[in-house]
DOMI-719413 format. One record per residue (C-alpha): x, y, z; residue number from 1. Coordinates in nm, 2 decimals, padded with zeros to 4 digits. Example, Ala and Ser with C-alpha at 12.3 -4.5 7.8 and 13.67 -1.06 7.14 Angstrom:
atom x:01.23; y:-00.45; z:00.78; seq:1
atom x:01.37; y:-00.11; z:00.71; seq:2
END
This chain:
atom x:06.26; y:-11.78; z:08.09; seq:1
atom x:06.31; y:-11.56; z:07.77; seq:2
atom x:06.63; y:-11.46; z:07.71; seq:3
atom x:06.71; y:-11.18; z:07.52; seq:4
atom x:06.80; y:-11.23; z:07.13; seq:5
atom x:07.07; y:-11.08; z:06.96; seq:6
atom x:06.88; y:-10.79; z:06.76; seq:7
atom x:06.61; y:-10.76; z:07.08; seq:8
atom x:06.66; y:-10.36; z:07.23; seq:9
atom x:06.60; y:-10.33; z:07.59; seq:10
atom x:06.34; y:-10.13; z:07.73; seq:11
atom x:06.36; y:-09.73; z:07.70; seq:12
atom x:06.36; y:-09.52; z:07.98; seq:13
atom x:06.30; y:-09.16; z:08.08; seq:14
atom x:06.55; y:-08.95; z:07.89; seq:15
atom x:06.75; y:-08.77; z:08.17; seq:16
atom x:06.95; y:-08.57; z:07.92; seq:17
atom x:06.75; y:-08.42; z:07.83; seq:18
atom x:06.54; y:-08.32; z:08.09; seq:19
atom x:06.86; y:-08.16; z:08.23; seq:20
atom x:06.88; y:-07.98; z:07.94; seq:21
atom x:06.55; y:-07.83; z:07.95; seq:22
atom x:06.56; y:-07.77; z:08.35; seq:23
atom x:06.86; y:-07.56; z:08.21; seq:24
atom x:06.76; y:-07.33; z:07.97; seq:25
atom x:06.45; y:-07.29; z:08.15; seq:26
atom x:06.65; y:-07.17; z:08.43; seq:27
atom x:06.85; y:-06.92; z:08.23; seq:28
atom x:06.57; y:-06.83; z:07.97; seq:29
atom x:06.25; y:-06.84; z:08.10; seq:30
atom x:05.95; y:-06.89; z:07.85; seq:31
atom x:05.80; y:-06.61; z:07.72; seq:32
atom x:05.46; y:-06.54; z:07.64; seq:33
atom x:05.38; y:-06.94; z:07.66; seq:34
atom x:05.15; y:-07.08; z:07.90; seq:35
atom x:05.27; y:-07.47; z:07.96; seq:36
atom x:05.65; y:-07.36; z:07.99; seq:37
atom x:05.77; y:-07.50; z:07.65; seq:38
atom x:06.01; y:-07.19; z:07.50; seq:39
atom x:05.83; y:-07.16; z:07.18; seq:40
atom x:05.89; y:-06.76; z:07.16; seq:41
atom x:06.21; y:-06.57; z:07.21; seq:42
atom x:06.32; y:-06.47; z:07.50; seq:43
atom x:06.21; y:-06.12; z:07.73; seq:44
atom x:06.35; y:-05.81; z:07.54; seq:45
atom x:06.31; y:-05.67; z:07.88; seq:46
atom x:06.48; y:-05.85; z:08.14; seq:47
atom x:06.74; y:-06.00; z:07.88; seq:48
atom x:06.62; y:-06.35; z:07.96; seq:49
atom x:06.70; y:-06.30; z:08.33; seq:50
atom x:06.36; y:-06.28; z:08.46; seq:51
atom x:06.43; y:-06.00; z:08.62; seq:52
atom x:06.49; y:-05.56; z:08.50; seq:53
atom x:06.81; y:-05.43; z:08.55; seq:54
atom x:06.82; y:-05.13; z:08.81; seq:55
atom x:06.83; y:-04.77; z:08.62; seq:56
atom x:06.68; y:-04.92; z:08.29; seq:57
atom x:06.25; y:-04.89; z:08.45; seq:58
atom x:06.19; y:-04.61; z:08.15; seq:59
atom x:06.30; y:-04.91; z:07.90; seq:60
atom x:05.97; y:-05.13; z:08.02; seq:61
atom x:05.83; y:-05.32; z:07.68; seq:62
atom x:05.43; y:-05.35; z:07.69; seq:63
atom x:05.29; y:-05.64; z:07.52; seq:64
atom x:04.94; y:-05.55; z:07.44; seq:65
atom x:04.71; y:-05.83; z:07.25; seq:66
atom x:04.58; y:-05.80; z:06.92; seq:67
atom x:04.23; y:-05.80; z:07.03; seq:68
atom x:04.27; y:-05.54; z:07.26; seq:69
atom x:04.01; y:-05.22; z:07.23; seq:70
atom x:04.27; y:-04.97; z:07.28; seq:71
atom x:04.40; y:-05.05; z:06.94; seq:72
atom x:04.06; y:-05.02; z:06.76; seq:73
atom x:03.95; y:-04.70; z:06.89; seq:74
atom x:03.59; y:-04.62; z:06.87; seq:75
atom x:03.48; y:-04.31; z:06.64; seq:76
atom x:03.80; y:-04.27; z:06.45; seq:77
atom x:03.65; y:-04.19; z:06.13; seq:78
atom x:03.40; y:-03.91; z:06.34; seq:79
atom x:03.73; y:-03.74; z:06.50; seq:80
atom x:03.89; y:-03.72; z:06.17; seq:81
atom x:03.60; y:-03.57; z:05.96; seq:82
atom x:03.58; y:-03.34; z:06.26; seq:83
atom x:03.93; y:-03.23; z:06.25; seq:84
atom x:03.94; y:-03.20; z:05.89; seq:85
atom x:03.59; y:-02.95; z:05.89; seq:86
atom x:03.75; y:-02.76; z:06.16; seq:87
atom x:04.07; y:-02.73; z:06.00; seq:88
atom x:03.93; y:-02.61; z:05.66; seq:89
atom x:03.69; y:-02.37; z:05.83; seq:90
atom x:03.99; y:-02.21; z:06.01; seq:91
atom x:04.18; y:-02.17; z:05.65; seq:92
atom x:03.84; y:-02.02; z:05.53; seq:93
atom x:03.81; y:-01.76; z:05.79; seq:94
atom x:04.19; y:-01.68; z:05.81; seq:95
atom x:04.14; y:-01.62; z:05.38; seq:96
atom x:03.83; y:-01.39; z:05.44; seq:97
atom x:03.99; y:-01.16; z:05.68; seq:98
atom x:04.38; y:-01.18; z:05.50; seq:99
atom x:04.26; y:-01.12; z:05.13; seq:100
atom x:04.30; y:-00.84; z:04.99; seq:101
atom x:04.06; y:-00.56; z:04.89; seq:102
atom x:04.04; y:-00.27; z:04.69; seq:103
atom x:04.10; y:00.07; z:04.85; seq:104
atom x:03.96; y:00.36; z:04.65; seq:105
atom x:04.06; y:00.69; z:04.62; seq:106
atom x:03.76; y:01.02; z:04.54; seq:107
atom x:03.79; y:01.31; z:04.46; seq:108
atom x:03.45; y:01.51; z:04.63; seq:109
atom x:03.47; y:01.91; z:04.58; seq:110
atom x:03.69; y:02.19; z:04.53; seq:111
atom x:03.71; y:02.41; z:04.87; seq:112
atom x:03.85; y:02.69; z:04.78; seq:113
atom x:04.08; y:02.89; z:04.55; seq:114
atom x:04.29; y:03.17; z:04.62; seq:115
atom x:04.42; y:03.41; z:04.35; seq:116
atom x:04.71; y:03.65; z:04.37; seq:117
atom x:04.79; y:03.87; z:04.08; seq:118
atom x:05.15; y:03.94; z:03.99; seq:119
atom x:05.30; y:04.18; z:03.72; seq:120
atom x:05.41; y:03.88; z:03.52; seq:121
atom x:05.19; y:03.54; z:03.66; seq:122
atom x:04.90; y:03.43; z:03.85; seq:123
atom x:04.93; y:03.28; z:04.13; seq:124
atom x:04.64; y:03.02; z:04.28; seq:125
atom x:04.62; y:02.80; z:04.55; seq:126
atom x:04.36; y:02.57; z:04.49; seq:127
atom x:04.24; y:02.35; z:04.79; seq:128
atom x:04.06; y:02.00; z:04.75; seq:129
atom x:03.88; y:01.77; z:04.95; seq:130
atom x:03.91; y:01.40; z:04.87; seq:131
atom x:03.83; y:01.07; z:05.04; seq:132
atom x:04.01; y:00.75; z:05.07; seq:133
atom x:03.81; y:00.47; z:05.15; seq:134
atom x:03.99; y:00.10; z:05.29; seq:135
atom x:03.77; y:-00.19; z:05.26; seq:136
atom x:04.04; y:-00.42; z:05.39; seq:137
atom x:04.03; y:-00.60; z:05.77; seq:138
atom x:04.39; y:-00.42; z:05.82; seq:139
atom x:04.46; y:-00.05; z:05.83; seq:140
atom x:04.65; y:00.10; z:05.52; seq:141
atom x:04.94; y:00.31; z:05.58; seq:142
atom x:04.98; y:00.60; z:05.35; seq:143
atom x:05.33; y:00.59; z:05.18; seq:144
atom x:05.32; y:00.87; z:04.98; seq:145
atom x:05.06; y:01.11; z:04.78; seq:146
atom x:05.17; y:01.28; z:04.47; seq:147
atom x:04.93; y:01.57; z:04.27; seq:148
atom x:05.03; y:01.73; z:03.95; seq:149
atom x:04.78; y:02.03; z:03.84; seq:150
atom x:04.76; y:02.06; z:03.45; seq:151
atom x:04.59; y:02.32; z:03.27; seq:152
atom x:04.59; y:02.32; z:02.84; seq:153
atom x:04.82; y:02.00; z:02.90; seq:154
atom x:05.05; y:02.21; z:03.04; seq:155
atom x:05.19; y:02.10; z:03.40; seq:156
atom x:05.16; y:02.40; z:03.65; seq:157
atom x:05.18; y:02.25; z:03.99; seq:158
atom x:05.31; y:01.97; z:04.18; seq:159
atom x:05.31; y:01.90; z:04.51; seq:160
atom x:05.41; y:01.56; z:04.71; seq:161
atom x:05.27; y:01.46; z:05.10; seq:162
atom x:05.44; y:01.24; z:05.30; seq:163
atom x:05.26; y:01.26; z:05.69; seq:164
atom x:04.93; y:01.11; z:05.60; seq:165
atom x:04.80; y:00.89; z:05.88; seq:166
atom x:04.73; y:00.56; z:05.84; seq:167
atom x:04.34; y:00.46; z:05.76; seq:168
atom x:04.18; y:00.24; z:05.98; seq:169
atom x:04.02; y:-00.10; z:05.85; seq:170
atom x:03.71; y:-00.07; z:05.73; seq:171
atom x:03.67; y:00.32; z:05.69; seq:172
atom x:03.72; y:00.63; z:05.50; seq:173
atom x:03.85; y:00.90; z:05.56; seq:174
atom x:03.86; y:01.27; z:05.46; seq:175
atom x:04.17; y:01.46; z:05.36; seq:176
atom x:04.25; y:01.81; z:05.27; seq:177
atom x:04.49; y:01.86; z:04.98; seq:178
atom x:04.65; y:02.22; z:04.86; seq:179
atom x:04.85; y:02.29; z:04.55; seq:180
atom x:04.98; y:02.58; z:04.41; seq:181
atom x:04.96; y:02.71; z:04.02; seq:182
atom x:05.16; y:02.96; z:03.93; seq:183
atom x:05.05; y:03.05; z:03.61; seq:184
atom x:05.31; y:03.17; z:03.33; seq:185
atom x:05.17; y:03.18; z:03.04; seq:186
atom x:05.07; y:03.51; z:02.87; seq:187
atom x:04.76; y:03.46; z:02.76; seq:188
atom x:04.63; y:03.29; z:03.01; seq:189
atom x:04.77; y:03.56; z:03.23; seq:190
atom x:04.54; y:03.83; z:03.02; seq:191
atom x:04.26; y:03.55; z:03.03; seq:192
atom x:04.25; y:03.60; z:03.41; seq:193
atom x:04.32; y:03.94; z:03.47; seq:194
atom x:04.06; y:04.09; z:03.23; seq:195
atom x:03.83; y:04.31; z:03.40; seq:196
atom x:03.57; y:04.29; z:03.07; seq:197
atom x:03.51; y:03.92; z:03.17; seq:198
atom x:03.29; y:03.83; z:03.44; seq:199
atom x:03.39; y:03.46; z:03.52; seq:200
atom x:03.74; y:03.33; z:03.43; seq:201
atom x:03.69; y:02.98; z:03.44; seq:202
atom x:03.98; y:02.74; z:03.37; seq:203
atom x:03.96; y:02.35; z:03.35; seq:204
atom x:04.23; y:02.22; z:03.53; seq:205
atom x:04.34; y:01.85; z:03.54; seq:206
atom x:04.46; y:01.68; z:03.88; seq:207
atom x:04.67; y:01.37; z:03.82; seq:208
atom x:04.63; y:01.18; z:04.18; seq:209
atom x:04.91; y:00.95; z:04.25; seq:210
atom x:04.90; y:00.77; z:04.56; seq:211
atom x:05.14; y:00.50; z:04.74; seq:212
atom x:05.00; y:00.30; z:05.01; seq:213
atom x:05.13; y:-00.01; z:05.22; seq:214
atom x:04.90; y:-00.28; z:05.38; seq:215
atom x:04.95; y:-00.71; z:05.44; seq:216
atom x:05.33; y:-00.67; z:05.39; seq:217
atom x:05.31; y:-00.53; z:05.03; seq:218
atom x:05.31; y:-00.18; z:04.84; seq:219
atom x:05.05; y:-00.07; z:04.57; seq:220
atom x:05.00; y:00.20; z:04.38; seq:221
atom x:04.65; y:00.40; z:04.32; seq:222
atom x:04.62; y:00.64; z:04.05; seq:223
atom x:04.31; y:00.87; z:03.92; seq:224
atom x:04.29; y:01.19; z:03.71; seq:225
atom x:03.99; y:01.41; z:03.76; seq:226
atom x:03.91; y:01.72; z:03.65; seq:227
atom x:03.72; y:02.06; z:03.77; seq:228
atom x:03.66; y:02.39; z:03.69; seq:229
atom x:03.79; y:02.70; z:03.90; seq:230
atom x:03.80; y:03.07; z:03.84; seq:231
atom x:04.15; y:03.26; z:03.79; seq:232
atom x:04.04; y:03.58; z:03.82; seq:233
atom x:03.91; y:03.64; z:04.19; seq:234
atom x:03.89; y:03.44; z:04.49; seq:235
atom x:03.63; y:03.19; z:04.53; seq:236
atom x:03.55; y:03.02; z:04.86; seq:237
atom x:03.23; y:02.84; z:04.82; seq:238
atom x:03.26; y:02.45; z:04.81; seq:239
atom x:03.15; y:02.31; z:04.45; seq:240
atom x:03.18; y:01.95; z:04.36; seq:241
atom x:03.39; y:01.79; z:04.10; seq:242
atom x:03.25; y:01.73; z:03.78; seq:243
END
């Protein structure tokens, strides 16, 4: 018979405190995410450690998806992006080639008549032009205002100012008919005219074109000066082009 020394230990046995322990926070934290029940993560943000989802909170779920799971390395990413982007861009192309801006043209094309009346003291004419304006933008051009001064010898004889021109269509011209009167003062060129010893009284008269126009949410101006050759001293009615 051995009997126990003084520094001898006796032998261990199962610790029940700790077991307890463990049954206990099992029971009011369950593991999460472990597989042989030891609580090496924290506890369910979901269920609070309770095991269970409080009623009214189902819209508050948390997913746990693995790191190897497909739906996180989607196939053909790179494909769907280049795709996007060449779409994109050829959108921003198209929307440019139709939005920019283009030139619209004013031309003067012939002279369609001119009537003469003869006064004690002037001459008065009523010259009548045809001119085309032609828009080679995608948007129709709204016609602000038209201005035409008539010079002859760099003397201003005539103005006149439109304001009911209709708007031009994209991508068209249009014809329009444009009178100004020229009362002319001037003494000699009021003999010039009504001499009957000359056969053709031609004067060279200067048309200063201005021309307002609105289009793409902006204004611009279009000027031209063109001159022609008409004939003070009878009426003439035949079309001739401007030189």
């Amino acid at each position: 018979m051995v009997t126990p020394g003084k520094n001898s230990k006796a032998p261990e046995g199962p610790d029940l405190t700790n077991g307890a322990e463990t049954v206990k926070t099992l029971r009011h934290f369950p593991p999460y995410g472990t597989m042989n029940g030891n609580p090496t993560g924290d506890t369910c943000p979901t269920c609070r450690g309770t095991g269970r989802i409080p009623r009214g909170h189902e819209d508050q779920l948390v997913a746990v998806i693995p790191c190897n799971d497909v739906r996180l390395k989607p196939r053909r990413t790179k494909l769907y992006v280049c795709v996007s982007m060449a779409v994109c861009l050829l959108l921003c192309c198209l929307i440019l080639f139709f939005v920019f801006p283009r030139s619209v043209t004013l031309t003067p094309v012939s002279v369609l008549s001119v009537m003469v009346y003869f006064t004690p003291d002037t001459v008065e004419m009523e010259v009548t032009n045809l001119i085309n304006i032609t828009n080679e933008n995608f948007t129709p051009v709204q016609i602000v205002e038209f201005n035409v001064q008539g010079l002859v010898s760099d003397a201003v004889v005539g103005k006149t100012k439109i304001f009911n021109m209709t708007a031009i269509q994209s991508r068209s011209q249009k014809s329009y008919t444009i009178k100004i009167d020229l009362p002319i003062i001037d003494k000699g060129l009021n003999s010039y005219c009504k001499s009957s010893s000359i056969k053709i009284h031609t004067l060279f008269l200067e048309l200063q074109m201005t021309m307002n126009i609105s289009y793409l949410s902006h204004t611009e101006q279009l000027s031209l000066d063109t001159f022609e050759y008409i004939d003070c001293g009878s009426n003439s009615t035949i079309p001739h082009p401007v030189r």
